[in-house]
C-alpha positions as CSV (number, residue, x, y, z in Angstrom):
1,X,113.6,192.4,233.0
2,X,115.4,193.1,229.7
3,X,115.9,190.8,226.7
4,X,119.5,190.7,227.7
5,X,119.0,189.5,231.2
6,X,116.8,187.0,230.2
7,X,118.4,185.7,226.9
8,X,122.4,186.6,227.4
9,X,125.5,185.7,225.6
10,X,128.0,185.0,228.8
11,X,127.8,183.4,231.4
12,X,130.5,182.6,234.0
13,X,129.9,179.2,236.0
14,X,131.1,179.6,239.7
15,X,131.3,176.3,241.9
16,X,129.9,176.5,245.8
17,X,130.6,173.9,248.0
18,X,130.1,175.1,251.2
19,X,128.5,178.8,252.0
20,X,130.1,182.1,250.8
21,X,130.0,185.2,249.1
22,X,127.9,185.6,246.2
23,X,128.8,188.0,243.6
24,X,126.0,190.4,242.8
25,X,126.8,190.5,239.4
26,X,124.4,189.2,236.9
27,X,127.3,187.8,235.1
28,X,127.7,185.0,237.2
29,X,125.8,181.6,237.8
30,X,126.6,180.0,240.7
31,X,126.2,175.8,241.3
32,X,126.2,173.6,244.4
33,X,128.7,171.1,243.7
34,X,128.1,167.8,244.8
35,X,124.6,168.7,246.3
36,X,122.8,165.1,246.5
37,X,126.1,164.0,248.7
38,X,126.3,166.8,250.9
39,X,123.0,166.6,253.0
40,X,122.2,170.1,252.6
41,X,121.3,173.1,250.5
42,X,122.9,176.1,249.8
43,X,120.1,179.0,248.8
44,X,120.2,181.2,245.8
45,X,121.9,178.9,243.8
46,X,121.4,175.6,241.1
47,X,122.4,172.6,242.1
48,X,124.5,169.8,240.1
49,X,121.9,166.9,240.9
50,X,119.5,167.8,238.4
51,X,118.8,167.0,234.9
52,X,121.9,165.0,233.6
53,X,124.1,164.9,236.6
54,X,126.7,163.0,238.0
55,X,126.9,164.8,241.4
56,X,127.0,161.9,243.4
57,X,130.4,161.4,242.4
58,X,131.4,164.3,244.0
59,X,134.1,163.0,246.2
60,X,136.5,162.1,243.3
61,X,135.4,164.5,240.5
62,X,135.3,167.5,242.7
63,X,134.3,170.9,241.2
64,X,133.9,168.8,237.9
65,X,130.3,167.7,238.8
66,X,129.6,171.3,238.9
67,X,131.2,171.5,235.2
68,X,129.5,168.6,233.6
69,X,126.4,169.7,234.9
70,X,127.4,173.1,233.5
71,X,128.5,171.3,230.1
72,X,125.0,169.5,229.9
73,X,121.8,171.4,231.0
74,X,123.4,175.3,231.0
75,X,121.9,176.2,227.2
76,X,118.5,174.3,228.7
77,X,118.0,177.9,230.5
78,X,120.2,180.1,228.5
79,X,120.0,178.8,225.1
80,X,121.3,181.7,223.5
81,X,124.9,181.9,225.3
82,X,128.0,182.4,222.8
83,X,130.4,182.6,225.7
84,X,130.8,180.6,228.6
85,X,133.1,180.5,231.9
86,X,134.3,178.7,234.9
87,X,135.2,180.3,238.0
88,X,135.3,178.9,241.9
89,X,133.7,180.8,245.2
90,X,137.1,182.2,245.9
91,X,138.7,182.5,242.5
92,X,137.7,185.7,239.9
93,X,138.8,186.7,236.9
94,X,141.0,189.8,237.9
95,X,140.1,191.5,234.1
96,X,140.9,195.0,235.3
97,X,143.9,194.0,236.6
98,X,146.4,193.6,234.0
99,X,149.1,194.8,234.4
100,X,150.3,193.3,237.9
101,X,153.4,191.2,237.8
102,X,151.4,188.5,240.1
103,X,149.3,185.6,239.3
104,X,146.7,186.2,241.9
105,X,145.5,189.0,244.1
106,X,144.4,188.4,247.8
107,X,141.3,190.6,248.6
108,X,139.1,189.7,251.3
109,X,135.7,190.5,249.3
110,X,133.8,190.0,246.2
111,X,134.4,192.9,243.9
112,X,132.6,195.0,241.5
113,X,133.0,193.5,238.1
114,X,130.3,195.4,236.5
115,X,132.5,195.8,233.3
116,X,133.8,192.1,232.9
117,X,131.5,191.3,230.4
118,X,132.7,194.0,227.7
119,X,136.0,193.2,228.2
120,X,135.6,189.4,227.7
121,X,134.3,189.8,224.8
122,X,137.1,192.2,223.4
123,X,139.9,189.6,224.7
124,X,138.0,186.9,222.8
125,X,138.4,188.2,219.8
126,X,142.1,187.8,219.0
127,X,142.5,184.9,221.7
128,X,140.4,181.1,221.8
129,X,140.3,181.1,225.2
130,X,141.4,182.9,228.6
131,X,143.2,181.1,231.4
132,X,144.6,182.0,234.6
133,X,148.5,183.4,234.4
134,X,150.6,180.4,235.0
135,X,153.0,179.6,238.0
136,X,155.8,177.9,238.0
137,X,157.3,175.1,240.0
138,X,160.8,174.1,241.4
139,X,160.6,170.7,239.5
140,X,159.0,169.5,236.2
141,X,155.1,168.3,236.5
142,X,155.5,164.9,237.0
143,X,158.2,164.9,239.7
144,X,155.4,167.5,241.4
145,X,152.6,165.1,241.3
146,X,154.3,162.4,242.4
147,X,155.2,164.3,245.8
148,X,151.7,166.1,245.8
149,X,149.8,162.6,244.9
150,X,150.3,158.9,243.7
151,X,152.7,158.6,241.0
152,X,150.8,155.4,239.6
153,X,147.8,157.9,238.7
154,X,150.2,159.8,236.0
155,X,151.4,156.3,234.3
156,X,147.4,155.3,234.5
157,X,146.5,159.0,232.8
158,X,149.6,158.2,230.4
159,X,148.4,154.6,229.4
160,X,144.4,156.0,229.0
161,X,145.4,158.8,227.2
162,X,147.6,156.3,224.5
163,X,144.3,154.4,224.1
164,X,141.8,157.2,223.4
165,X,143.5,160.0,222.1
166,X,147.6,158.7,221.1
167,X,147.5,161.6,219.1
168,X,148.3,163.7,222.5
169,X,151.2,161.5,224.0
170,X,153.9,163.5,223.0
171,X,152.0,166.8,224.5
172,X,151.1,165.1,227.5
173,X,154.8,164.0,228.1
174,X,155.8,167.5,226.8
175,X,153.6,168.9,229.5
176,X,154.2,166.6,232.5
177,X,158.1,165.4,231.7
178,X,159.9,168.3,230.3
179,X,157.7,171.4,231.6
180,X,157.3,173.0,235.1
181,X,154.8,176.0,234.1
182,X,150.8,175.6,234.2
183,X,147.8,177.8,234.7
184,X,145.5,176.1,237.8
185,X,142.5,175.6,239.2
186,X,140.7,174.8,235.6
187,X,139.4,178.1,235.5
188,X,138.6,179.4,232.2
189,X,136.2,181.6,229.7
190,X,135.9,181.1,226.2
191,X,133.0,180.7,223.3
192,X,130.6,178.7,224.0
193,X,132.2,176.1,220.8
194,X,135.1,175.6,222.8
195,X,134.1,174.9,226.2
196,X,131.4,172.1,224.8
197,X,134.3,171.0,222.2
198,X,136.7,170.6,225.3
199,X,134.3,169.0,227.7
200,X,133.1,166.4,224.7
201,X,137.0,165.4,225.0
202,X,137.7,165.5,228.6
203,X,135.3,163.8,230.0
204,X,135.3,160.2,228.5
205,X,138.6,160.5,229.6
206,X,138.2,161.1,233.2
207,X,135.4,158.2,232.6
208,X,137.8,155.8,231.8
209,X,140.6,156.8,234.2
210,X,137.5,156.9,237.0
211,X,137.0,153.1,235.6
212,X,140.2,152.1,236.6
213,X,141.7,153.7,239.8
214,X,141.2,152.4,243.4
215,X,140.8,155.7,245.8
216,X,139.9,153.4,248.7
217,X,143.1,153.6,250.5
218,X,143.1,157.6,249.4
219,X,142.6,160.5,251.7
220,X,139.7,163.2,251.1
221,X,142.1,165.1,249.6
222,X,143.5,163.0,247.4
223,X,140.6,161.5,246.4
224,X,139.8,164.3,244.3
225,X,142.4,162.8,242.1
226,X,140.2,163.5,238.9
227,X,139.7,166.9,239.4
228,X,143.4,167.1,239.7
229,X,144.3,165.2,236.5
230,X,141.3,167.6,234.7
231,X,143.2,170.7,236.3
232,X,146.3,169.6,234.1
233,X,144.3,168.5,231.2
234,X,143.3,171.6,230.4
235,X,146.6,172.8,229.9
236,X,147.5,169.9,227.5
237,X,144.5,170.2,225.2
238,X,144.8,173.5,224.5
239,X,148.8,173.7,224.0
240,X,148.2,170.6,222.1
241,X,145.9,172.4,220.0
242,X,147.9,175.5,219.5
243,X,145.2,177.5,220.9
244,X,145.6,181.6,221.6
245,X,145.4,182.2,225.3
246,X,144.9,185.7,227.2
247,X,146.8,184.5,231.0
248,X,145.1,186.7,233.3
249,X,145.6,187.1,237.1
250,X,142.8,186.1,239.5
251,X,141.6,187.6,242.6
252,X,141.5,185.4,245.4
253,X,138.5,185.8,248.1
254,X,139.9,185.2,251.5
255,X,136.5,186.1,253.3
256,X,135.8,187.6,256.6
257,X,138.2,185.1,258.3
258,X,141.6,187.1,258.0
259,X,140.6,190.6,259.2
260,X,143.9,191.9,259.9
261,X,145.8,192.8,256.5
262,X,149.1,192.2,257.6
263,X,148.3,188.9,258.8
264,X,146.4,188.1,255.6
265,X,149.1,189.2,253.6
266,X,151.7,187.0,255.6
267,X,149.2,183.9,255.2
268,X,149.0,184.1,252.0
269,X,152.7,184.7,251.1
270,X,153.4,181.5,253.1
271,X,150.8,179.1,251.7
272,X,151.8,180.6,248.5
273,X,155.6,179.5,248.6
274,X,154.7,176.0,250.6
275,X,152.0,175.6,247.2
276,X,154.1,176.7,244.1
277,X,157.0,174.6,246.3
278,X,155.4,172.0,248.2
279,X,158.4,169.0,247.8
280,X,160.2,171.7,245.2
281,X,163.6,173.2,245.1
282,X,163.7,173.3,249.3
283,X,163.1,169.4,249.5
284,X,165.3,168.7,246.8
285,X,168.4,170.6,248.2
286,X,167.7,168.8,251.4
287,X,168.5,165.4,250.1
288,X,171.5,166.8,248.1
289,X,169.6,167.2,244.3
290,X,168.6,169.8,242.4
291,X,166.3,170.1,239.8
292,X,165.8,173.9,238.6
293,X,166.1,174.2,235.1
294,X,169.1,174.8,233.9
295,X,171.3,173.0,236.7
């Protein structure tokens, strides 16, 4: 094997849950999230429970247990990495598709991204850090969350964040209060400085907030309430920080389950619009409101 394979400077992070695709790119690192909860093992592939791990919290950090374990043992194998990545089973980097007016593009396979690694690199030198191309929603942030999820877990993130870091109220208000745009699913790439600079902030954070919330009466879904919280996070620190971002569209991996085109198309369109509007512009004009900007 050459030097490169064995000692490289990127690496993208990819988050399994359940079994999938894997990419055949050596670019890509793919993690079990959650393994010592979810009584079994998916092959060909690390999982989160080893070295210093907090997989067992799986159920309310979600993808982040894959992350922190990411953030804390990675450079133990590849100590030589300069850039890093996060990416999801379903959810790629769409690099050599820039020029689509979409945020995502529905595919039903992996592809070939034998070139990704070249052109990180060249969109990392003028930009700190590259980030899915953001969506927008019918109504600000917070009025989204609160239909999405419990609004108490905002006004808990609000008073945490005042206690650790004050210095980010106004951009965390900014970004919830007066803002409908954001770039989801926490997927990322950057130099290695910022992803370990980012995590080293995040995470007592989502410590504290973890600390102080009651998911008991929660659902499955939303008990994932950290990883939701961490999904918006992102988005504040680096705006916060005035940071240079490259938006780039994803591809999204439907899998063998939606054979037919058409129908996958349709499927997607529809989940797409009851998503980016979930309790949006269509609720709202039910009960006689609107919110769009501008009205």
């Amino acid at each position: 094997m050459c030097a490169e394979k064995d000692n490289p400077k990127l690496k993208i992070l990819v988050c399994y849950y359940q079994p999938w695709q894997l990419s055949t790119e050596d670019l890509y690192f793919p993690i079990q999230a959650g393994k010592s909860v979810s009584g079994f093992n998916l092959a060909e592939m690390q999982g989160d429970d080893t070295g210093d791990n907090i997989s067992e919290r799986n159920a309310i950090f979600g993808e982040f247990t894959a992350w922190y374990w990411g953030w804390k043992n990675i450079k133990s194998i590849y100590p030589n990495l300069e850039y890093i990545g996060l990416s999801h089973y379903r959810r790629f980097f769409a690099l050599d598709k820039p020029f689509i007016g979409e945020s995502w593009v529905g595919i039903d396979f992996i592809p070939t991204m034998e070139n990704y690694e070249s052109l990180i690199v060249q969109k990392l030198k003028d930009n700190d850090v590259i980030m899915t191309k953001p969506i927008m929603f019918g109504v600000d942030l917070k009025t989204q969350w609160g239909h999405k999820h419990n609004s108490n877990d905002y006004l808990l993130l609000k008073a945490v964040m005042h206690e650790m870091y004050p210095a980010y109220d106004g951009s965390l208000v900014n970004f919830f209060e007066r803002n409908n745009t954001i770039s989801l699913y926490c997927c990322f790439i950057s130099k290695y400085n910022f992803f370990d600079k980012y995590f080293e902030w995040l995470f007592p954070l989502l410590f504290e907030i973890e600390k102080r919330i009651d998911v008991s009466s929660y659902d499955p879904y939303n008990k994932r309430v950290i990883a939701f919280l961490a999904e918006r996070l992102l988005n504040v620190y680096v705006r916060h920080n005035k940071l240079r971002v490259c938006y780039e569209p994803i591809y999204f991996i439907n899998g063998k389950r939606n054979i037919n085109p058409k129908v996958n198309f349709l499927s997607i369109l529809k989940k797409s619009l009851k998503f980016i509007m979930p309790h949006g512009i269509v609720e709202m004009m039910q009960k006689g409101k609107w919110y769009a900007k501008g009205k």
